[in-house]
N, C-alpha and C positions, 0 to 999 in steps of 0.2 A: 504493500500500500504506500501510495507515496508521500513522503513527509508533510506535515500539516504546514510548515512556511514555507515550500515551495510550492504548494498548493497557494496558499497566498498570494505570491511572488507572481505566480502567472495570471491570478486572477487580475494585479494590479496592473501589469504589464496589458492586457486586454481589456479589462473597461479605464485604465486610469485612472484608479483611484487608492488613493492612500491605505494601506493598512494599519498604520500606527494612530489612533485617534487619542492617543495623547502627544503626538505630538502636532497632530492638527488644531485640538488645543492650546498648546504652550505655542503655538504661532500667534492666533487668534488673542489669547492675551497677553502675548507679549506686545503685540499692534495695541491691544486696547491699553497699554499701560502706558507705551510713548503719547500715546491721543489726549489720554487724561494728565498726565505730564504735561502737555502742549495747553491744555489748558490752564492746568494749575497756574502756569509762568504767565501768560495770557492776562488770567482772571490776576496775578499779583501786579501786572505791568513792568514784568522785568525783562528789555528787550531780548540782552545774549539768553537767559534761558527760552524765552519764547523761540527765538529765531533757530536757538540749537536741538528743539524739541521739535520742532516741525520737522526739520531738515533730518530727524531718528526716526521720525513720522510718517513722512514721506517716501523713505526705504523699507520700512518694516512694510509700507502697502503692497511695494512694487517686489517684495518677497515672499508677500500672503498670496499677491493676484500669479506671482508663478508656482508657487509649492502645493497650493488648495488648488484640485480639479472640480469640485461640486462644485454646481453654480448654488445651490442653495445655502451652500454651509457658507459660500463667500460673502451673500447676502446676507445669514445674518451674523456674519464679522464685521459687515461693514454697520449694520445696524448697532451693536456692539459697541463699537470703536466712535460710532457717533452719539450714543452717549456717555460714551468714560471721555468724551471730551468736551460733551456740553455740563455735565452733573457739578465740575469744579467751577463753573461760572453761576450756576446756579446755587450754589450753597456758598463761594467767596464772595458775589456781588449779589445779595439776595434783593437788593431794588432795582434791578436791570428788568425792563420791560419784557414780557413775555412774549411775544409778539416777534417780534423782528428777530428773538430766543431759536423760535420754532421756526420760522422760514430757513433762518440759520444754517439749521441742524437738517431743514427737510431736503436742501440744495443740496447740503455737504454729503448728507446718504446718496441720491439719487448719481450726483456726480461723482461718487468711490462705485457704487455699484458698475457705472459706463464704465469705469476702467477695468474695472475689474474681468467686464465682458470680453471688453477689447481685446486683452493680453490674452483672454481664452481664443478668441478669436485668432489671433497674429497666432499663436502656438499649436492650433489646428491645423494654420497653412503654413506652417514650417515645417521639414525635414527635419531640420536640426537645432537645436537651440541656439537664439542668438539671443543676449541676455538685453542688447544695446536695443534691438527690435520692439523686446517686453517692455521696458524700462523706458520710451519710447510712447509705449501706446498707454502706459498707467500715467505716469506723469504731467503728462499736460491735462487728463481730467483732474483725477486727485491733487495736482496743485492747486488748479481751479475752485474745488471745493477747500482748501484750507484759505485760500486766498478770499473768497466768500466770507466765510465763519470769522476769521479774523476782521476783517473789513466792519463788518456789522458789530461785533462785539466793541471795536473801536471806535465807532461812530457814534453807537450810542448809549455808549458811557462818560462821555464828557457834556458838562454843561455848556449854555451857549454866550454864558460869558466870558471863557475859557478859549475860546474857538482862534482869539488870536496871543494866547499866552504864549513866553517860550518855551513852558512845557507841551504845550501840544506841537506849534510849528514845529520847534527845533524837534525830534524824533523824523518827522516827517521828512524835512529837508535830510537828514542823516538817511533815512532808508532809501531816498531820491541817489543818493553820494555814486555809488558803482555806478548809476545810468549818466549823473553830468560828470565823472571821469574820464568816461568812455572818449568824451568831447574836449573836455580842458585838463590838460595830461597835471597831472601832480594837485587834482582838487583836494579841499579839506572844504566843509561846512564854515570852520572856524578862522579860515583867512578873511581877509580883509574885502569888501567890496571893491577896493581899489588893486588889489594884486589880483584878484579873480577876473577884472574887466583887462589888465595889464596880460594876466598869463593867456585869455580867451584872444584879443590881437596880435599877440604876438606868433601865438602860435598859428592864426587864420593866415598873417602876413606869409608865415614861413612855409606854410602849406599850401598857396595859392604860387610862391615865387614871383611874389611881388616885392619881397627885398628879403636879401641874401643879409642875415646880422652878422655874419662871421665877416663881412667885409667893411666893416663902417666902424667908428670910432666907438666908442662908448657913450659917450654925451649924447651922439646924432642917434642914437640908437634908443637912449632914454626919454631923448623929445621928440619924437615918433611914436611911441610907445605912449606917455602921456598925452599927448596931441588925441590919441585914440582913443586914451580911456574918457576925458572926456568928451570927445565924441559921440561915441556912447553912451555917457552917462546924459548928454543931453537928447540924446533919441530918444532912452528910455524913459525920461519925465515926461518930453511932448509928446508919445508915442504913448504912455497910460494914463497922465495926468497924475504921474506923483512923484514924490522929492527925494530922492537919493543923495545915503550921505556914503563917503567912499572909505569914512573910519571907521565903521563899523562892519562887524562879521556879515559874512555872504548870509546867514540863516538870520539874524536879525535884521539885515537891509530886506529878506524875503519877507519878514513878518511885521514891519513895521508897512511897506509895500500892502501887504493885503487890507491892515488892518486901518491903513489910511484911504485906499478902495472902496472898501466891501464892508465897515465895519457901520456903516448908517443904513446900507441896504438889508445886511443881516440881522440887524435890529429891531426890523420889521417882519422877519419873518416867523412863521412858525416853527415852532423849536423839531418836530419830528420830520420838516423839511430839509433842516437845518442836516440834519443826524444822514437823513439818505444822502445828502451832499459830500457831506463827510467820507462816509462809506465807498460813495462809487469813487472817490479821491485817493482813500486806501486802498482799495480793490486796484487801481487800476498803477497805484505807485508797485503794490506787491506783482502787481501779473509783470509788470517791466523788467521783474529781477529774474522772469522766465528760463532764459535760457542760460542764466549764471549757476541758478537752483538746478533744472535739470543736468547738468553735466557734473555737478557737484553732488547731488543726490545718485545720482547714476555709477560713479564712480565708487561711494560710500557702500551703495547696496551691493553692488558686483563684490570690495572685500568680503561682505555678510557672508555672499552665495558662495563663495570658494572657501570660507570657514565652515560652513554648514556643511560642503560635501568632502571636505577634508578631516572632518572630526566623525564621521560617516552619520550626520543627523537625516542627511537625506542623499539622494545619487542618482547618475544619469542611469537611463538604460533605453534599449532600443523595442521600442513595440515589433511583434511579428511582422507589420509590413515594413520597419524598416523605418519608425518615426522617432525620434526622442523625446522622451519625457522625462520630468524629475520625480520621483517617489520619496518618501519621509516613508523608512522601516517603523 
């Protein structure tokens, strides 16, 4: 008679499906333990743990959505995971509106579940495992959904008198930092209006080759430079109608900027218009860090998946037609 795990073994190999359901669980909560971590940090407002719980978050999905073949048990992991990560907002912030609580939460499942499909999807019409493929087809939902959840929880958590403090901007302009890098090589939030409008010229000059600084003295090169900044600095008064000063930090020249704008209009408005404003402005600063997050989460998850199959928590093998899949003994 033939052994009861390789009986097993082939069953799994033929419908793909796990045999070890404890370790289908310690998957499931190990995902739900990063979630509610994600919130915890969240619900305290403490960025590096927030930022570094999502980005543990993020990986443990894109390790659920390849290790779990059920689509049911994935579903309700993802139901799971979406509340070990709304429960710490609910019980840290217990006057947080219900409402915008639950939309929240009902995006952030619906958007773990897409991905979760997907990777089933991508891994049905693969031969062979390609982890960059997986990782690929989870990530841009399930970003999505933490990029949602967050958004909303931030938005509207703050009051609207607060709206142009430098605790709210300043984060804001910092989580903005990697995308205006990308453009003014050596940004900080914390430089100077006048060296940020100096390094933004200089560097446009020197990327256009409209003048060579390696050829020109130093002097002619600093009134040139000047000459630009304010340039600029007089565009950007007649061009919003507001007063820049060039001693103060690029994130307080941003908030002093809004809050001389917007801060009579916002006054008038109502406060849960205020909050959705908010929201799609986090939403949409976090989705910008997109492709920094996926390559970084991608990379993160890939060590996970080569410790996992090196410590033999789970392992490749080839289905009878000749397909790859991964099993957890």
């Amino acid at each position: 008679m033939e052994p009861k795990k390789d009986r097993l073994q082939e069953l799994a190999s033929n419908v793909e499906a796990d045999y070890s359901i404890w370790k289908v669980i310690s998957v499931i909560a190990f995902t739900a333990a990063s979630a509610a971590a994600f919130g915890i940090f969240l619900s305290l407002g403490i960025p590096g743990g927030t930022a570094g719980t999502a980005l543990l978050f993020l990986s443990c999905l894109v390790m659920q959505a390849l290790l779990i073949k059920s689509s049911s048990i994935s579903m309700a992991g993802a139901a799971i995971e979406s509340a070990a990560m709304v429960i710490p907002v609910f019980l840290l912030k217990p006057g947080f509106p219900l409402l915008p609580l639950a939309f929240a939460v009902a995006l952030s499942f619906l958007f773990m579940v897409w991905a979760t499909l997907s990777a089933r999807d991508t891994l049905d019409n693969e031969l062979k495992i390609r982890f960059s493929k997986v990782a690929g087809a989870v990530l841009p939902k399930s970003f999505t959904a933490i990029a949602i959840f967050l958004a909303m929880i931030f938005g509207f958590s703050f009051r609207s008198d607060t709206l142009f403090s430098p605790g709210f901007i300043g984060p804001l302009v910092d989580l903005a930092t990697p995308v205006i890098g990308y453009f003014v090589p050596n940004f900080s939030s914390d430089m100077t209006t006048r060296d940020f409008l100096a390094v933004s010229a200089s560097s446009a000059l020197a990327k256009n080759g409209v003048i060579d600084f390696n050829l020109m003295p130093d002097s002619l090169r600093d009134q040139i430079i000047n000459e630009s900044v304010e340039g600029s600095k007089k565009a950007l008064e007649n061009g919003f109608g507001i007063t820049i000063s060039l001693d103060v930090s690029f994130k307080d020249s941003v908030r002093l900027a809004l809050s001389e704008k917007l801060k009579d209009v916002v006054s008038k408005m109502p406060p849960y218009i205020i909050s959705v404003m908010v929201a799609l402005i986090v939403f949409s600063l976090v989705k910008a860090l997109g492709l920094f997050v996926h390559w970084l989460v991608t990379f993160f998850a890939f060590v996970i998946y080569q410790i996992l199959l090196a410590t033999g928590f789970a392992e490749t093998i080839l289905e009878p037609r000749s397909r790859e899949i991964v099993v957890m003994k």
